[in-house]
C-alpha positions in Angstrom: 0.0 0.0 0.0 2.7 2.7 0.9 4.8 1.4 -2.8 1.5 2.4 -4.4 1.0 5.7 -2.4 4.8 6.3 -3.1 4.1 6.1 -6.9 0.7 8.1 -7.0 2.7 11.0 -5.2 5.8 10.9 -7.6 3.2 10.7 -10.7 1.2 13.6 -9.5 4.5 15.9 -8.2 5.9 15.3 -11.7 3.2 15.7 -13.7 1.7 18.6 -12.2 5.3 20.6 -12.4 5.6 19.3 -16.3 1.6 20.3 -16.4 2.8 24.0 -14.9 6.3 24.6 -16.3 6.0 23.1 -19.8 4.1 23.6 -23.4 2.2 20.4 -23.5 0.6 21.0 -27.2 -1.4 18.3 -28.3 -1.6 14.5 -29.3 -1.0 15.9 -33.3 1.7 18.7 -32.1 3.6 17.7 -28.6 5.2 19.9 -26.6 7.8 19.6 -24.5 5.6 18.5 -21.8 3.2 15.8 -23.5 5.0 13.1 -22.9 6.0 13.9 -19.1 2.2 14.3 -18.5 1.7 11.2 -20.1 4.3 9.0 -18.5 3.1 10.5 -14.8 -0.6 9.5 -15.8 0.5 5.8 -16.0 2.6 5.9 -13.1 -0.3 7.4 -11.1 -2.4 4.6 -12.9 -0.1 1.8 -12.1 0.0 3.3 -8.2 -3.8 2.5 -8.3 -3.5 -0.8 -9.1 -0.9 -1.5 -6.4 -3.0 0.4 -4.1 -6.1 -2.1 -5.2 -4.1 -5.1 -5.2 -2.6 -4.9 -1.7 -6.1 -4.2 -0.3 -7.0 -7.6 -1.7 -3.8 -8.9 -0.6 -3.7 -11.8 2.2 -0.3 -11.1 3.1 2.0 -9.0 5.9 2.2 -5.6 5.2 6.4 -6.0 5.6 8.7 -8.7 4.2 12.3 -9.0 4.7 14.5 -7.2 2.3 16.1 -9.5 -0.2 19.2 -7.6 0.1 21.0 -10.0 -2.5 18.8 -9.6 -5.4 18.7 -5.7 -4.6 22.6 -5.4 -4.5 22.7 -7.3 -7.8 19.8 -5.4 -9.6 21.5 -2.1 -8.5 24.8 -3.0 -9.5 24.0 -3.6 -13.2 23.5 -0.9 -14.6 26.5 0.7 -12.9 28.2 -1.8 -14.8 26.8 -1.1 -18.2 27.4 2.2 -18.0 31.1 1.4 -16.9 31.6 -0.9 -19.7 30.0 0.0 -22.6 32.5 2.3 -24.1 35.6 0.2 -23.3 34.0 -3.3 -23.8 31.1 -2.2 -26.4 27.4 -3.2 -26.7 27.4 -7.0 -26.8 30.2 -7.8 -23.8 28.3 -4.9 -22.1 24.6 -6.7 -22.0 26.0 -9.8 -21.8 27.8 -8.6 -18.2 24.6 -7.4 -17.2 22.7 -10.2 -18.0 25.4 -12.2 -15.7 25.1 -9.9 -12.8 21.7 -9.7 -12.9 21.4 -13.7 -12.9 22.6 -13.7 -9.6 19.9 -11.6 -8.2 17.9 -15.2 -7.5 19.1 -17.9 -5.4 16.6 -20.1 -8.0 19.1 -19.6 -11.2 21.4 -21.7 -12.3 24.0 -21.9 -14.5 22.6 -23.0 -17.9 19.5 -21.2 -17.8 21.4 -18.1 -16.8 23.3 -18.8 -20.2 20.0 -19.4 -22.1 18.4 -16.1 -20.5 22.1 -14.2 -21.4 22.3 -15.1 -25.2 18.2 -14.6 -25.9 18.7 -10.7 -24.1 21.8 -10.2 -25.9 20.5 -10.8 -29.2 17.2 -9.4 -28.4 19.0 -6.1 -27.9 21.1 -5.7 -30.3 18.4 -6.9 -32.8 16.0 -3.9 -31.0 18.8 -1.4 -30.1 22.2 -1.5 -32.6 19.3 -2.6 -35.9 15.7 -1.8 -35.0 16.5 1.9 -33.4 19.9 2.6 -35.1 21.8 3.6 -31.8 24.8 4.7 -32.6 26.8 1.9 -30.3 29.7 -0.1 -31.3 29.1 -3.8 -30.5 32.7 -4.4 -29.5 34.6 -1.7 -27.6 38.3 -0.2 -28.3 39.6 -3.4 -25.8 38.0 -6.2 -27.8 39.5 -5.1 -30.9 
């Protein structure tokens, strides 16, 4: 209940100060604020729902901290963003992928491998093809 308060509060302080402070145009002609307004409309959207759900919910209101899988989740993208101009796109996701695996005491080895291949090529079918970022797959160190 307080995750989903949390997220009602942060939708409506953002999107009230891109509401105020920014041109918001319209769904033809954006403004700098449209799509500010719009992202804080689903995040107040989505705090409903967790508001809803944990009112239905047949659990305690506080479970321990799963300090592991937080550590690991947090650490990732520090990594990426450590690693992707030196190592490039692919060795970048593919650390990620790695770290990230060990988030859950339930993953093992070969399905951490499966789930690390499937992501990598996923994103650089989506990200280096699809979208056209300008990344290089491997980094100054690989080659």
């Amino acid at each position: 209940m307080v995750s989903g308060a949390f997220l009602i509060a942060l939708g409506l302080f953002f999107g009230i100060y891109a509401y105020v402070d920014l041109n918001i145009g319209s769904a033809f002609r954006m403004g700098p604020g449209f799509f500010p307004v719009v992202l804080s409309g689903l995040l107040i959207l989505i705090g409903i729902i967790v508001v809803l759900q944990s009112l239905n919910a047949e659990h305690p209101l506080m479970t321990p901290i799963a300090w592991r899988g937080l550590f690991f989740i947090l650490l990732s993208p520090i990594v990426f963003g450590l690693t992707i101009r030196a190592l490039g796109f692919v060795p970048a996701v593919v650390l990620v992928c790695g770290i990230s695996a060990f988030a859950s005491h339930r993953m093992g080895v070969l399905k951490a491998a499966i789930i690390t291949v499937c992501m990598t090529l996923f994103c650089i079918g989506v990200f280096y093809y699809a979208l056209g970022l300008p990344v290089r797959l491997f980094g100054g160190w690989l080659n």
